[in-house]
N, C-alpha and C positions, 0 to 999 in steps of 0.2 A: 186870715189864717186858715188853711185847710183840715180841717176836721182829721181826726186822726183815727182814719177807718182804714180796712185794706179796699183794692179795688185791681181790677186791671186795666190797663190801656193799650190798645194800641191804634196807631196812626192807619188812615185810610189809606189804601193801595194806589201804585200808579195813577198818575193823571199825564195828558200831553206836556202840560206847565212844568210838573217833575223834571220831567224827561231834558227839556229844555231847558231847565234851571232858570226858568223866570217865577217871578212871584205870584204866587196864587193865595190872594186872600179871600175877599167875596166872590170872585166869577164862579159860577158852579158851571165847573168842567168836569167832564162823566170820566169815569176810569177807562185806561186803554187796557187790549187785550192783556199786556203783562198786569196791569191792575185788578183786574178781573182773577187770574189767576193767584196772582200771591193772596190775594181775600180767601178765595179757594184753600188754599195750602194751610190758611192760618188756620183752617175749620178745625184740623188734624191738631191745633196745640187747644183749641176753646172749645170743646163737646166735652158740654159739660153745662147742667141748668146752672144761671143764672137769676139773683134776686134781682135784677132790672137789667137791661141792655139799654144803654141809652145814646143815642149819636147827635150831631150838628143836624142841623137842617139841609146843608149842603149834597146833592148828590153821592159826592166821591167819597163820605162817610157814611152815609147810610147806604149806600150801595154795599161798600163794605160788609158792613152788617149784617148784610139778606144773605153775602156770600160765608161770609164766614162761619155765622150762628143761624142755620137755616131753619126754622121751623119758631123761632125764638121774635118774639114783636117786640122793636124796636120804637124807645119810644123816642123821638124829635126834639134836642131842645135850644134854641137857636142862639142861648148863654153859652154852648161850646163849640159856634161857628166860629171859623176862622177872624183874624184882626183883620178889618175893613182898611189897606193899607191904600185907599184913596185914590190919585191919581198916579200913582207906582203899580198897582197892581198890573199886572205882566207882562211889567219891566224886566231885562236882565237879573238876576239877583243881586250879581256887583253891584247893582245901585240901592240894596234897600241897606236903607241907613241904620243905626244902632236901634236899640229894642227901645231906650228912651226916648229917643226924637218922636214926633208925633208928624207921619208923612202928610204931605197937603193933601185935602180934603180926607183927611183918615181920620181915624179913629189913636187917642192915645194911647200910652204903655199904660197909665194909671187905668183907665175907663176900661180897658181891654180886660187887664187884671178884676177887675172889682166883678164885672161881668160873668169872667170865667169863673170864678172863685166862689160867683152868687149860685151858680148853677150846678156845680161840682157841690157843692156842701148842701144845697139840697138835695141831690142825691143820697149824699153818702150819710146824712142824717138820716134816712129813713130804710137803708139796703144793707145789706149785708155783706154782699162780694156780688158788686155789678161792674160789669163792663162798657167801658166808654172807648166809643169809636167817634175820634175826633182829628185835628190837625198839628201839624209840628206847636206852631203857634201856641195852641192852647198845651201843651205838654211844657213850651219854656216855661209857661207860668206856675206851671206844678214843679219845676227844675226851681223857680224860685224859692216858692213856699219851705221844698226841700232843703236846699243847699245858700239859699239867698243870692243867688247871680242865673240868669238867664243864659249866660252862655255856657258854652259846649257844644257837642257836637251836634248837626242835625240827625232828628231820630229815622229809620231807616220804615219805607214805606212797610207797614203791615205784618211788622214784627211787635209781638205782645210785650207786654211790660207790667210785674207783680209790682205794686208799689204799697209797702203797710209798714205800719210805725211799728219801731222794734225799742229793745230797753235804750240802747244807746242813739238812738235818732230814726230817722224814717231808712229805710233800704228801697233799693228799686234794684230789680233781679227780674233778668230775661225769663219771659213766662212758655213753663213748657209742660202739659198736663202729664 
């Protein structure tokens, strides 16, 4: 269960894999020029101190970060890397299977969960309104905790997202300072 703190999120910017709509789970692929830039852009909604900035270990989130929140030390925590989608990783998308099935040599929907969920809450047990810069992946699993189902739509690179628990259940509201 996700601690019920505010926080923001947003997903790390362009990658090639994006672009191409294959799956990017572990390969740490750098951001391309448009990645680089929407990081950029996002600086203009996140300027503003943060009680922690925390990202994946992955490049294409922590790059993110330096761009977005410049000045601001990012700290690594590799509880909100992306799902290790195994021998699928960057494969077509078509091919990646439901958020249940567990891909060959992958990592599963349970273990992926308990992971993200271990590293988020120690966050948010200790912060006050930190920002995590991570992947779609780890945001279904917050789309769980929220709503109880993983699907929806995928989150769009490098756009912020308020997420904090209100009287009548959690909200999640496009974040714009």
């Amino acid at each position: 269960m996700l601690l019920a703190r505010p926080f923001v999120f947003i997903r790390h910017g362009e990658t090639r894999l994006n672009r191409e709509q294959r799956i990017c789970g572990r390969s740490d692929v750098p951001l391309t020029a448009l990645g680089e830039a929407q990081a950029r852009q996002a600086a203009g909604w996140l300027d503003r101190p943060w009680s922690r900035v925390v990202t994946s270990t992955l490049q294409r989130a922590w790059r993110t970060a330096e761009l977005a929140v410049p000045g601001q030390q990012a700290v690594r925590l590799d509880g909100l890397d992306e799902r290790d989608w195994g021998r699928l990783d960057q494969l077509p998308l078509a091919r990646q299977p439901s958020y249940e099935a567990t891909p060959p040599g992958g990592e599963s929907w349970a273990d992926f969960q308990a992971r993200v969920l271990a590293a988020l809450n120690g966050v948010l047990a200790s912060e006050e309104m930190p920002l995590v810069v991570a992947h779609s992946g780890v945001f279904r699993v917050i789309r769980v905790q929220l709503t109880g189902s993983p699907n929806g739509p995928r989150l769009a690179n490098a756009t912020p997202f308020l997420i904090r628990p209100g009287l009548l259940g959690w909200q999640i509201h496009r974040y714009m300072m």
